[in-house]
C-alpha positions in Angstrom: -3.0 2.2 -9.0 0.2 0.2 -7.9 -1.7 -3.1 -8.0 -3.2 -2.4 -11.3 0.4 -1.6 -12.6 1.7 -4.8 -11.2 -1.2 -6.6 -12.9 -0.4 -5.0 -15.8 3.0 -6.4 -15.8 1.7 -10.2 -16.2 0.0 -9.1 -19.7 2.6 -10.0 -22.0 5.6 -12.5 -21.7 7.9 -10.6 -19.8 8.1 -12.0 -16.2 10.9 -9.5 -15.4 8.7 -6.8 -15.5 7.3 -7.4 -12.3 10.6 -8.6 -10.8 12.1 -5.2 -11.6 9.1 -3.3 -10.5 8.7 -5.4 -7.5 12.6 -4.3 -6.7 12.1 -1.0 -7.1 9.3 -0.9 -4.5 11.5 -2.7 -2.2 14.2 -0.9 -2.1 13.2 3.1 -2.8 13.9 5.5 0.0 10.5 6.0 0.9 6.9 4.3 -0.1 4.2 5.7 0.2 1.0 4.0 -0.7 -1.8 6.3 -1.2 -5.6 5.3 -0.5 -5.0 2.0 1.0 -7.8 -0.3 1.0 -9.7 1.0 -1.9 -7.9 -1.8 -4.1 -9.9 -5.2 -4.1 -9.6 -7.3 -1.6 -8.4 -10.3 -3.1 -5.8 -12.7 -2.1 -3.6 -11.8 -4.9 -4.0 -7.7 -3.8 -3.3 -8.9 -0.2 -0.6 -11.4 -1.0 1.4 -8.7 -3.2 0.8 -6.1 -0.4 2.1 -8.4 2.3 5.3 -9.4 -0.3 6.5 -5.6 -0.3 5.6 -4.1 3.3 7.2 -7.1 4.7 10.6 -6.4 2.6 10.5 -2.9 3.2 10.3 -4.0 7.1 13.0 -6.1 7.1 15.4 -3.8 5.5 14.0 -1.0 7.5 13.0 1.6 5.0 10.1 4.1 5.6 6.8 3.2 4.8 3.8 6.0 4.3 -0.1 5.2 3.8 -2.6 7.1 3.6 -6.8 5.7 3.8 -10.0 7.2 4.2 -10.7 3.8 6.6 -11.5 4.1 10.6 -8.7 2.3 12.3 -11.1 -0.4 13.1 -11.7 -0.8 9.0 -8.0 -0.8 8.4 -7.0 -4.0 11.1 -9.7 -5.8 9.0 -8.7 -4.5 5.2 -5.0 -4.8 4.7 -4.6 -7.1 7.8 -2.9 -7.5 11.2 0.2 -8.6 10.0 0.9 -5.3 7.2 -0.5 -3.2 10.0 1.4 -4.2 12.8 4.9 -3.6 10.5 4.1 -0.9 9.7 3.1 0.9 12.9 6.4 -0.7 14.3 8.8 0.8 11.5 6.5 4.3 11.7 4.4 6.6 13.8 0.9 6.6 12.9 -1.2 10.2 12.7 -5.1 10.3 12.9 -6.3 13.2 11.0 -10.0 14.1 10.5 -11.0 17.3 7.9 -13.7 17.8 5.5 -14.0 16.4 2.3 -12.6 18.6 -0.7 -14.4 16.3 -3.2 -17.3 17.4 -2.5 -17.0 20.7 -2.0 -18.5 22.7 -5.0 -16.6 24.6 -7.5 -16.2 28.8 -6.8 
């Protein structure tokens, strides 16, 4: 969802709009991106990624994922270099439970 808001920021003539978003997302409190590597993998999706882990790093500011990917999955989706920010800014938590999704309704 956060890449498909930034995209949606290049629609009309307002480059700013992705500036001030882009800020934002550098500089909150605390991130958390939800779901990772379900976006496409595209340079673009990877490049805009990279752009805010990395400032977040360097200004030291917590940094939360979540992903349904094996740990083996998630060095090859978002990449070494997010990955290896992130685990040094953060302590990482493997947690294995049932699906709720496909649980069926009472």
């Amino acid at each position: 969802m956060l890449l498909l808001t930034f995209r949606g920021t290049f629609t009309d003539d307002r480059p700013e709009r992705f500036d001030r978003m882009l800020d934002l997302l550098c500089r909150c409190e605390h991130l958390v991106l939800d779901d990772l590597g379900r976006e496409r993998p595209t340079p673009w999706a990877q490049e805009t990624l990279c752009l805010v882990v990395n400032a977040r790093y360097q200004e030291c500011l917590a940094t939360s994922l979540t992903t349904n990917l094996s740990p083996v999955e998630l060095r090859g989706r978002p990449g070494e270099p997010i990955l290896d920010r992130l685990a040094e800014t953060n302590q990482g938590y493997w947690c294995q439970w049932p699906t709720h999704r496909r649980r069926s309704a009472p």
